[in-house]
Steps between C-alpha positions, in 0.01 A plus 500: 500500500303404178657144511366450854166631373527228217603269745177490688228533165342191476286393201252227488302247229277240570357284238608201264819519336340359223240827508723822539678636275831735483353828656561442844882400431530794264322753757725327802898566256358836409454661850804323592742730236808383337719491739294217726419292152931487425541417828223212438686416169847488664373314787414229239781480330692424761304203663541397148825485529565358787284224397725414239678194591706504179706778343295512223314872419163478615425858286635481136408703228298390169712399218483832226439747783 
């Protein structure tokens, strides 16, 4: 029931990209809770992937970490 309540909340900015700033997209992640910004993370990921025409990693980590 909370995800169908989440489903339907709507936020809205209007304005200049080049004139907001990072509130309203830190305000939006935060009501949204963990579980919706993984799934947000995840979901990238794997269009990521599935762009990748080679076999190549597309993530790799930093040499000396």
């Amino acid at each position: 029931m909370v995800e169908d309540a989440k489903a339907n909340f709507v936020m809205e900015r209007v304005g200049k990209v080049s004139e907001t700033g990072r509130e309203f997209d830190i305000q939006f992640w935060q009501r949204q809770g963990s579980t919706a910004i993984f799934a947000a993370a995840w979901e990238m990921v794997v269009e990521a992937h599935s762009r990748n025409e080679s076999n190549q990693p597309l993530f790799r980590r930093l040499p000396g970490r």
